[in-house]
N, C-alpha and C positions, 0 to 999 in steps of 0.2 A: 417389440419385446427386446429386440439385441438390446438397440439405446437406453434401454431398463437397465441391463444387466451391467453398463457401464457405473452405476451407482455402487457398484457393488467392489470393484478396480480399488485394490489399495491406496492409490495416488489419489484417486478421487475420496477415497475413505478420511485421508488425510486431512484433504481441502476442507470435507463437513466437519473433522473438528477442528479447524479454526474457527468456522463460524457457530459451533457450538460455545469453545470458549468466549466469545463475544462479553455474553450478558456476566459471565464470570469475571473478567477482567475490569469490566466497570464497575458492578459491587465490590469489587475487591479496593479497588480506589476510592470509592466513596467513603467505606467504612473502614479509611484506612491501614488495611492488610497490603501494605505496598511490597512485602515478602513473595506472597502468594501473586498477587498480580505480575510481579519480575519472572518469576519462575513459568506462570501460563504465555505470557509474553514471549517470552525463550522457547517453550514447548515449540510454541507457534511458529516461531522464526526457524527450527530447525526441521518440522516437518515440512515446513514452504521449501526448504532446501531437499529433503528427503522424499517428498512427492515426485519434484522435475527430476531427481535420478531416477528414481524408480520406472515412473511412466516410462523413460526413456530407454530402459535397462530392457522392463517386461515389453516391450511392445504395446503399453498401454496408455498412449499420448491419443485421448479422445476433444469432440467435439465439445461434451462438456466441462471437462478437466477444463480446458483452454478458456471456458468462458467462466467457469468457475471459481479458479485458483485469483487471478485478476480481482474478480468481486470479493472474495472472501478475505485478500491481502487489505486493499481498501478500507475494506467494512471494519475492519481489524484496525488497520491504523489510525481511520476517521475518527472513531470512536473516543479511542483512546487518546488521541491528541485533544477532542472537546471534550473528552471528562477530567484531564489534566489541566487543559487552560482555565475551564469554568473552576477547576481545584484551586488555580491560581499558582500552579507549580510549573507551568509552562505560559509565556507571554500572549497575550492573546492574540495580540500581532501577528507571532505565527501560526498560529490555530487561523484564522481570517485568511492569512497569506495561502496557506495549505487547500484551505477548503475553496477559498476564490480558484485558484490553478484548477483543482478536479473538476469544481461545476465546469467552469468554464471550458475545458478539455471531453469531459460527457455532452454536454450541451452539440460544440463544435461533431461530436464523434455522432451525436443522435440525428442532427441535420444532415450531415455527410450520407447515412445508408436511407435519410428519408427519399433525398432528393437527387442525390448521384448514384450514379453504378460503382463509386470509390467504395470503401473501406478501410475505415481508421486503419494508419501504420501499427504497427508490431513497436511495442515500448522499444523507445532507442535507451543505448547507452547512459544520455544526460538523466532518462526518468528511472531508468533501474538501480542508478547509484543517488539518486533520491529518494526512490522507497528505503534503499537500505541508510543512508543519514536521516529517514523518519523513524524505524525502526532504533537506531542506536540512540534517538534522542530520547524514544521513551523509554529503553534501557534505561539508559544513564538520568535520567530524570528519574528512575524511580527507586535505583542502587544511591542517588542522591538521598532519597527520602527516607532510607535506612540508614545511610549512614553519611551524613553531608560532610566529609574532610575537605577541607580545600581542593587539592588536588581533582577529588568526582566533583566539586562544583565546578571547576574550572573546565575541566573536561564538556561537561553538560552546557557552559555558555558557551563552549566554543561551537560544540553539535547544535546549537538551537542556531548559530549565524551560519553554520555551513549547511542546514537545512534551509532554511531562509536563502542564501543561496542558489543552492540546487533548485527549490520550487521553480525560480525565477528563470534560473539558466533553460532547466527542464520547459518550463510554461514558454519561453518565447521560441525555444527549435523548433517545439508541434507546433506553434502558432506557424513558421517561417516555411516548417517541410509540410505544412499541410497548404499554405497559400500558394507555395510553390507544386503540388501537386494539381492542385484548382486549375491553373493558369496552365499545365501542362494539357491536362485534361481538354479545354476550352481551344487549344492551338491542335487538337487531334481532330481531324477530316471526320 
């Protein structure tokens, strides 16, 4: 029953509406409302930020928060980066590049707690400032789509190679600190 009442924790209250707005953010794309889509995107982006204060503030950093907030950022960006590139307003390149890095990284993190006593690392540095260059691409991808002056286009190719980027940077640390924990683990008596 406590672990019920944890659903109930503003922070957590937060995380369920991102993944409420989920299925709004991609209608909103489809049928071209890229206004409304910008703005639930933003919502989004600033309760992710307003949750982690919170939890932190109220004493309300829970088990599920922690597992939650994680999925629901993803769920959130995934989406939206494959309803954008199938849009054709982001290259599909990076849609592919993006989603190759997560599988691959869920995949590694599902075999880690199947078969080791490990546990996936804590987002480093390289992955948290690539959710936020995935976040600012679909910003700017979609302040593009209202209003494409040169300047937010130019803005928008530069975020679609610095995410590009990041994926890469991000994808090969977990690969390097998680083989390096393997091999640490395996020299342990």
């Amino acid at each position: 029953m406590k672990n019920l009442k944890q659903v109930f924790y503003a922070p957590n209250q937060l995380t369920l509406l991102r993944l409420v707005f989920i299925p709004f953010v991609i209608l909103s794309i489809v049928v071209g409302q890229y206004g409304t889509a910008f703005v639930l995107v933003l919502i989004a982006g600033v309760s992710d930020v307003l949750d982690g204060v919170l939890a932190r503030r109220l004493g309300q950093q829970t088990t599920l928060g922690s597992y939650l907030d994680p999925i629901a950022d993803k769920l959130l960006l995934t989406s939206s980066f494959v309803v954008l590139g199938l849009e054709r307003h982001i290259p599909l390149w990076l849609v592919i590049l993006v989603l190759s890095r997560d599988i691959i990284i869920l995949t590694t993190a599902l075999v880690m707690i199947l078969t080791t006593p490990l546990r996936p690392p804590r987002p480093s540095i390289y992955g948290k400032l690539n959710t936020h260059a995935q976040v600012a691409t679909v910003l700017l991808t979609l302040l593009t789509l209202l209003d494409s002056n040169g300047t937010l286009r130019w803005l928008q190719q530069g975020m679609v190679y610095a995410t590009a980027t990041l994926t890469v940077v991000s994808g090969l640390h977990y690969a390097f600190t998680t083989a390096e924990r393997l091999r640490n683990m395996e020299r342990s008596p």
